[in-house]
ZADO-1210 file (C-alpha; in nm, 4 decimals, padded with zeros to 6 digits):
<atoms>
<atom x="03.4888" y="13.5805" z="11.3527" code="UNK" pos="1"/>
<atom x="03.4100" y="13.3951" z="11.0601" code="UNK" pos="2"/>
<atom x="03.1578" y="13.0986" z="11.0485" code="UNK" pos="3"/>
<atom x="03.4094" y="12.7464" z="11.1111" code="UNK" pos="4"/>
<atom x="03.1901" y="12.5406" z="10.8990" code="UNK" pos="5"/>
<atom x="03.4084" y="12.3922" z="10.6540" code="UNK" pos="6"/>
<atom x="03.2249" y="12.2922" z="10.3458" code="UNK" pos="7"/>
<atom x="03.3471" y="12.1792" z="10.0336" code="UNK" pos="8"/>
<atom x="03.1374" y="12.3501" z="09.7524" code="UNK" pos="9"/>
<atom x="03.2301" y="12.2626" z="09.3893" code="UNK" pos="10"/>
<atom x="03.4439" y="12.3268" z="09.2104" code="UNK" pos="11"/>
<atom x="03.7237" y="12.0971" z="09.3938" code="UNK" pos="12"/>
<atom x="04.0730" y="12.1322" z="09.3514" code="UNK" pos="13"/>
<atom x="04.2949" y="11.8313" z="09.4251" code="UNK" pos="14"/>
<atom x="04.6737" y="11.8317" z="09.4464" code="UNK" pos="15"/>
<atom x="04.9509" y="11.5796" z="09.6695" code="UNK" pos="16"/>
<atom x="05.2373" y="11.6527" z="09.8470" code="UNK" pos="17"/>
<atom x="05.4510" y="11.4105" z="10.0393" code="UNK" pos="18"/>
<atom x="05.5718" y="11.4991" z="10.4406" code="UNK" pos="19"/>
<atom x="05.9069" y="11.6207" z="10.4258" code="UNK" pos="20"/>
<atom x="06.1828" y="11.5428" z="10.7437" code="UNK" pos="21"/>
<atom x="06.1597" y="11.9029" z="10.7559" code="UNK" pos="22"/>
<atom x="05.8350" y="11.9100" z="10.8226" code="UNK" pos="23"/>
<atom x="05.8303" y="11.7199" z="11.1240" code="UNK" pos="24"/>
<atom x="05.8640" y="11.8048" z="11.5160" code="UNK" pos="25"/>
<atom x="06.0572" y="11.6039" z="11.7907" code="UNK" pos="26"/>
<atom x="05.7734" y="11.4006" z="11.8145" code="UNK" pos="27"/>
<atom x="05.7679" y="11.2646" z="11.4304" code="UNK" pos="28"/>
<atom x="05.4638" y="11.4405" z="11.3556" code="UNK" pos="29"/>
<atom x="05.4091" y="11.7110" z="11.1024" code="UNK" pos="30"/>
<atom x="05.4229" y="12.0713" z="11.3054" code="UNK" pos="31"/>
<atom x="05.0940" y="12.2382" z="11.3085" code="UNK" pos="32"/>
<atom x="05.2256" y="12.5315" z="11.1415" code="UNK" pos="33"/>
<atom x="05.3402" y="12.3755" z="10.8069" code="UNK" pos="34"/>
<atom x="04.9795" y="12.2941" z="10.7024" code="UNK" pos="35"/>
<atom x="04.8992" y="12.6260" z="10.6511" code="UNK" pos="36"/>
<atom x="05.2031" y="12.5644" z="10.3966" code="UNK" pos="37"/>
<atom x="04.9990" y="12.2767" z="10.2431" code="UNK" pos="38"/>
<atom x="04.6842" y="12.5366" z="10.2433" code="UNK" pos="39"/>
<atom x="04.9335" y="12.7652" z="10.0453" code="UNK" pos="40"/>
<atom x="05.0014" y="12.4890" z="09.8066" code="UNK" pos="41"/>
<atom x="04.6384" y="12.3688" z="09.7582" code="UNK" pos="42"/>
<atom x="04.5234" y="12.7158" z="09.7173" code="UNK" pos="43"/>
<atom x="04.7800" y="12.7938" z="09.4435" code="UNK" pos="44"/>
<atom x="04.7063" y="12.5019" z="09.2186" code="UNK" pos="45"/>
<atom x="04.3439" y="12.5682" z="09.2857" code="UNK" pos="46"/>
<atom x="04.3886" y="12.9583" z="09.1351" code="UNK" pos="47"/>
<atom x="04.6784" y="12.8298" z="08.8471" code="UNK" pos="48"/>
<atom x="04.4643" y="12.5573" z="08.7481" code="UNK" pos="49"/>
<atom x="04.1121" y="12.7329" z="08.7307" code="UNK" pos="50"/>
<atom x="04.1303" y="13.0825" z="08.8055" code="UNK" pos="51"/>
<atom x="04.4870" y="13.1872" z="08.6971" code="UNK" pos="52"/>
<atom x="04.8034" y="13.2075" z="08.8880" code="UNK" pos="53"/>
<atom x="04.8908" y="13.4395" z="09.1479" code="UNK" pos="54"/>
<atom x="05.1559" y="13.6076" z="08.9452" code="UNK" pos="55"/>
<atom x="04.9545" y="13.6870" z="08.7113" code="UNK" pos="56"/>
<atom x="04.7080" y="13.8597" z="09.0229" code="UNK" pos="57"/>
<atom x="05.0358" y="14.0495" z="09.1222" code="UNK" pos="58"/>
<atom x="05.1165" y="14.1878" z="08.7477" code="UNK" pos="59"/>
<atom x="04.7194" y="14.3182" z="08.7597" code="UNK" pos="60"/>
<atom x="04.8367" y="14.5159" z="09.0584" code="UNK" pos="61"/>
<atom x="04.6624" y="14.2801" z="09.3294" code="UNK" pos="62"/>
<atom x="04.7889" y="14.1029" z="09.6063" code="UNK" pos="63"/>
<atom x="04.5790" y="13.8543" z="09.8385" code="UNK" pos="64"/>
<atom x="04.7209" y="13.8713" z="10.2034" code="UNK" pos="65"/>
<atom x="04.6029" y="13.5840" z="10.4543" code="UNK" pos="66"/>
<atom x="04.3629" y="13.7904" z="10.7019" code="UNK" pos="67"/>
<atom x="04.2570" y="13.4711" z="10.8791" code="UNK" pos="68"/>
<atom x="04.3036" y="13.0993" z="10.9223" code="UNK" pos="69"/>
<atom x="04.1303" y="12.8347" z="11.0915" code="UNK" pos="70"/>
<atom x="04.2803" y="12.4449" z="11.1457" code="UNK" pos="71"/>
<atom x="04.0788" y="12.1484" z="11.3049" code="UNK" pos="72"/>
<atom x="04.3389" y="11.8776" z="11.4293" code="UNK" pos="73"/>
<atom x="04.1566" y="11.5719" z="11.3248" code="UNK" pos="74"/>
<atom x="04.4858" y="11.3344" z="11.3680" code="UNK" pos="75"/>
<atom x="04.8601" y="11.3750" z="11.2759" code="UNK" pos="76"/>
<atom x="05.0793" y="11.3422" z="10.9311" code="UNK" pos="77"/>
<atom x="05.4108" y="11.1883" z="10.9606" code="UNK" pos="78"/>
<atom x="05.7345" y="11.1863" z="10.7363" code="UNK" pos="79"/>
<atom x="05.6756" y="11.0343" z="10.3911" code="UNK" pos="80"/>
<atom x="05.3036" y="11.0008" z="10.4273" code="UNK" pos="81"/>
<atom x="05.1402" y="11.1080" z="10.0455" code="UNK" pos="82"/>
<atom x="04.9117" y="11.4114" z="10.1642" code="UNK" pos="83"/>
<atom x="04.5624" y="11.4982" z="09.9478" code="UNK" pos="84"/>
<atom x="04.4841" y="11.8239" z="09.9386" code="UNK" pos="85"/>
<atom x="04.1469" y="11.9479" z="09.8756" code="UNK" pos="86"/>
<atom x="04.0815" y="12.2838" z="09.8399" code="UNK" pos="87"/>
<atom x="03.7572" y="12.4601" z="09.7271" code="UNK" pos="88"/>
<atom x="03.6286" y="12.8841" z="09.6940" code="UNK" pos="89"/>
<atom x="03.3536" y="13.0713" z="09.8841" code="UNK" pos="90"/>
<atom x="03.2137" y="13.3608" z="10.0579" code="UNK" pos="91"/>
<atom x="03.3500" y="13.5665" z="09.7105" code="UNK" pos="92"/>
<atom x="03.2963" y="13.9242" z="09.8802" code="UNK" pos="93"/>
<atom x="03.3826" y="14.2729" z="09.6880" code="UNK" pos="94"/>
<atom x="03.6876" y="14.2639" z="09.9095" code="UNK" pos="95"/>
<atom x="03.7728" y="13.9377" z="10.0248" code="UNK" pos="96"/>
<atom x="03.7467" y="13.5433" z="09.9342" code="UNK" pos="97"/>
<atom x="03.7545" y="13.2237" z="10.1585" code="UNK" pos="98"/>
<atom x="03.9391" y="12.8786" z="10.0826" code="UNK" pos="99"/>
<atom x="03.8143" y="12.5573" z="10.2582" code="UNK" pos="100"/>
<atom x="04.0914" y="12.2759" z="10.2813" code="UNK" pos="101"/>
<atom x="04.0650" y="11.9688" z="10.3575" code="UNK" pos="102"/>
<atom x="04.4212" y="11.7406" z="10.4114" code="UNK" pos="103"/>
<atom x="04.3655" y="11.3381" z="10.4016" code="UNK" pos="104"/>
<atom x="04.6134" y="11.1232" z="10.3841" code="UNK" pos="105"/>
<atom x="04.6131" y="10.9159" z="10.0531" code="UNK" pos="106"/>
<atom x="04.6378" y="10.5882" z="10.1209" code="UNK" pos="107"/>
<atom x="04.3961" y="10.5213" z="10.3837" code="UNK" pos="108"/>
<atom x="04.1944" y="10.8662" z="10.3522" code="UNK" pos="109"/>
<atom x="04.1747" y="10.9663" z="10.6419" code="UNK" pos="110"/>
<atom x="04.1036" y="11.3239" z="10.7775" code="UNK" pos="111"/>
<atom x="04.4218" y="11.5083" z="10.8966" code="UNK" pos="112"/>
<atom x="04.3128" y="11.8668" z="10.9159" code="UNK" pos="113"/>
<atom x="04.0442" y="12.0374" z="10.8120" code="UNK" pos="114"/>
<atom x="04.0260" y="12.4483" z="10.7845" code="UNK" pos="115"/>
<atom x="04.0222" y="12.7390" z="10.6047" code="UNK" pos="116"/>
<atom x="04.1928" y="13.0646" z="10.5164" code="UNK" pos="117"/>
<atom x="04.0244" y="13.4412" z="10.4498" code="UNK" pos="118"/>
<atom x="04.2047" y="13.6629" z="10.1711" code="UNK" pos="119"/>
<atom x="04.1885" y="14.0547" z="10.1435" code="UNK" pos="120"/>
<atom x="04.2303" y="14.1911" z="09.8143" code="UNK" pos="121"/>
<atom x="04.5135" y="14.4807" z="09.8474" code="UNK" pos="122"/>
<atom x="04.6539" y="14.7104" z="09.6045" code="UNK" pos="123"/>
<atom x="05.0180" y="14.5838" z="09.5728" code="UNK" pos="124"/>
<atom x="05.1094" y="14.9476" z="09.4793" code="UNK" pos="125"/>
<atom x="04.9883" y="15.1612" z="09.7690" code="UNK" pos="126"/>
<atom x="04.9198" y="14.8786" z="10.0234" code="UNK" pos="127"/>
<atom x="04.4949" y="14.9277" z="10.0698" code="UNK" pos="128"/>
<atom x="04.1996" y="14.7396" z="10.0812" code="UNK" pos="129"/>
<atom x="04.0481" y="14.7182" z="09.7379" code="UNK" pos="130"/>
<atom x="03.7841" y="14.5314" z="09.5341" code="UNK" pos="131"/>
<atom x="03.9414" y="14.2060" z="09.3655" code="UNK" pos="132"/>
<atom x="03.9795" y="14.2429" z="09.0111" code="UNK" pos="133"/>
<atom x="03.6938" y="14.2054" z="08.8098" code="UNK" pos="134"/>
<atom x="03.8114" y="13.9587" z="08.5717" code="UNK" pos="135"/>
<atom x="03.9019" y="13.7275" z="08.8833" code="UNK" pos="136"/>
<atom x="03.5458" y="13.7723" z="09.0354" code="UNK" pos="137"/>
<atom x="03.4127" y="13.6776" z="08.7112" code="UNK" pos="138"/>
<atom x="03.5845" y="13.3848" z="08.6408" code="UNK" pos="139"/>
<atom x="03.5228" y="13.2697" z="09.0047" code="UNK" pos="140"/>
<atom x="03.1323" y="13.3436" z="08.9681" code="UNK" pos="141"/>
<atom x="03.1560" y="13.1351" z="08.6491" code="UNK" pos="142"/>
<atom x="03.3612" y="12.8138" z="08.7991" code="UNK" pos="143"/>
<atom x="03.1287" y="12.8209" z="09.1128" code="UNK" pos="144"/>
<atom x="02.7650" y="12.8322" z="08.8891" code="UNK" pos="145"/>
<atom x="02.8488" y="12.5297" z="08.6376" code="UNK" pos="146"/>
<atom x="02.9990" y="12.3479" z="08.9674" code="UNK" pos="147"/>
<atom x="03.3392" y="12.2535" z="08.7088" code="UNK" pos="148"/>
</atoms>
């Protein structure tokens, strides 16, 4: 299993999104499972905005399946609340990559949910394991050394 320590290495990525009704249980609460749907979201902007998008990973023949999450609970969302995600790279293996997320709510900061989520660099044509794509390992290298 992977190490649970969830640190927040530069470079950040920050990006909102407001609780749907949707994605709420009986109990008013945001459902446990949709945060790894604000992961998702976090993670995106983090590669569009300083890496470059995942479409663009896909037309390079790469795709970057979810080979394990973690979530801490810290306390709940609930509809309408303005969500902050933080999301931040490490661990950039031949093979694989690891986002840390952190979800606070905006307006009073405090920590909902804290985790991460391990990718595996695949070959979108014949479905194997294979080493990320060069030009994403070096822009990665670059972002994480000058701490942007």
């Amino acid at each position: 299993m992977t190490d649970r320590k969830i640190s927040m290495p530069e470079p950040v990525h920050e990006c909102t999104q407001r609780v749907l009704y949707g994605d709420t249980d009986a109990g008013g609460v945001v459902y446990n499972a949709n945060y790894l749907r604000y992961f998702e979201k976090g993670r995106s902007g983090f590669m569009r905005d300083l890496v470059f998008s995942y479409r663009e990973m896909e037309e390079q023949g790469y795709i970057l399946p979810v080979v394990e999450s973690y979530l801490r609970y810290k306390a709940p969302a609930r509809y309408e609340d303005l969500l902050l995600i933080r999301t931040s790279i490490l661990d950039i293996k031949s093979v694989s990559c690891r986002f840390n997320h952190y979800i606070h709510r905006a307006d009073d900061h405090s920590l909902l949910v804290k985790g991460f989520t391990v990718h595996a660099s695949v070959s979108r044509s014949s479905g194997r394991l294979t080493k990320l794509p060069q030009n994403f390992l070096d822009k990665v290298i670059a972002l994480t050394e000058s701490g942007k």
